[in-house]
N, C-alpha and C positions, 0 to 999 in steps of 0.2 A: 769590600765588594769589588770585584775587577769584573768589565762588563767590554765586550767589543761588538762591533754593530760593521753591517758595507753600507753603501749608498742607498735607501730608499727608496731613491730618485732615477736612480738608472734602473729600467725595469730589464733591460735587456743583459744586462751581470746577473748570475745567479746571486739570492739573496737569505743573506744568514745573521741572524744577535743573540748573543748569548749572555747570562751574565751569572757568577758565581758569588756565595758567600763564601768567606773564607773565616772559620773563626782562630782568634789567637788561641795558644796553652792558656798566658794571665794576660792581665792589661799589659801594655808596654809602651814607651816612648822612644824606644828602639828603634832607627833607621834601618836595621840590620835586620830585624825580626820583620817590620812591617813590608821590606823588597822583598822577602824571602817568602812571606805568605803570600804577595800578590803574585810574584814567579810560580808558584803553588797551581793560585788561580789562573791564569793565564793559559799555563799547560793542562789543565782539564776542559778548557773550554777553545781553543785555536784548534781549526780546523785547516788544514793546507786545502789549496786553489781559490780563495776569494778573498777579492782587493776590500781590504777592509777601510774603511773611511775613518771611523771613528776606535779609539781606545781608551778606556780610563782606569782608575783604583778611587774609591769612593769608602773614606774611614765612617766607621757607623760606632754609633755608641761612645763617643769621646767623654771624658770626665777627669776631673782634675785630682794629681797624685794625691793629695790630701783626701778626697773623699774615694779612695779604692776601698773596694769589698773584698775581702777575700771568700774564697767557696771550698767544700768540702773536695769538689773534684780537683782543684786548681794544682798545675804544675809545680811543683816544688823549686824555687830558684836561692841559691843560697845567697846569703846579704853581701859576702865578697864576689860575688858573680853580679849580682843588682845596683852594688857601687861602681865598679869595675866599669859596666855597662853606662853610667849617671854619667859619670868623668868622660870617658870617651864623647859622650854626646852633648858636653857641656865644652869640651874641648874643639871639638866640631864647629861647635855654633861660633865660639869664640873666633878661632882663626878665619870664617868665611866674615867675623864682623869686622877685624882687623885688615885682611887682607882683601877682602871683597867680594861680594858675593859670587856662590857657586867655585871658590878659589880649591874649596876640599869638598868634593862628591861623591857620591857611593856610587860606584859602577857604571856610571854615565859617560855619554861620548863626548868625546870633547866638539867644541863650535870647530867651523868648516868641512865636517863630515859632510860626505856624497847626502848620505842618507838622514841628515840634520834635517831641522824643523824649519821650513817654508813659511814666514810670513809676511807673503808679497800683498793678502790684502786684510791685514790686522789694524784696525784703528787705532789712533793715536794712542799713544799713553800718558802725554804731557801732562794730568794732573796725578800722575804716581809716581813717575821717571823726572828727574831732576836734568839727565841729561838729555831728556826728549823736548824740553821746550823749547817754545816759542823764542827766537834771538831777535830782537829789533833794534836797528841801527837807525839812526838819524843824521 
């Protein structure tokens, strides 16, 4: 589901929320499939002239590759295109474990962009972030 919303709050912006389902071909654990459906959704639902506040992609129905169903409709994907796919995203996960995270990203902008993400007033994170804590000196 990809859904965007403007401010509530300002009454004096025009005001717009939308929000799409988007369904897969099969299940997937695809990086590549899941940006491309929400790109999908995005573009059915973005309207030009209003300041949007909020945006998301919201995964519905998750379940683990072991318990997949397959369906009489479902996509046909061939076992060397579905390993193919396995590797790359086991490869993925690996180099951001070794090299650090977000080191390999699909399509994303890299930090210091103009139009990067603002968190001047984000609470701490010091009990998830190892480099956010607390330093006490004596």
């Amino acid at each position: 589901m990809v859904f965007v919303r403007t401010n509530p709050f300002q009454l004096d912006q025009p005001q717009y929320r939308n929000s799409v389902v988007v369904p897969l071909a099969r299940p997937t654990d695809d990086t590549r499939e899941i940006a491309q459906a929400a790109a999908q959704g995005l573009q059915a639902i973005f309207l030009a002239g209003y300041r949007y506040q909020k945006a998301g992609v919201m995964l519905l129905d998750l379940s683990a590759d072991s318990n997949r169903q397959l369906s009489l409709d479902e996509t046909p994907q061939s076992d060397y295109d579905r390993q193919r796919s396995q590797r790359l995203m086991v490869t993925v996960d690996k180099l951001n474990r070794e090299l650090g995270r977000d080191a390999v990203r699909l399509g994303l902008p890299r930090q210091g962009n103009a139009w990067a993400l603002r968190c001047n007033r984000r609470t701490p994170r010091y009990t998830t972030r190892w480099e956010e804590l607390v330093r006490v000196k004596s």
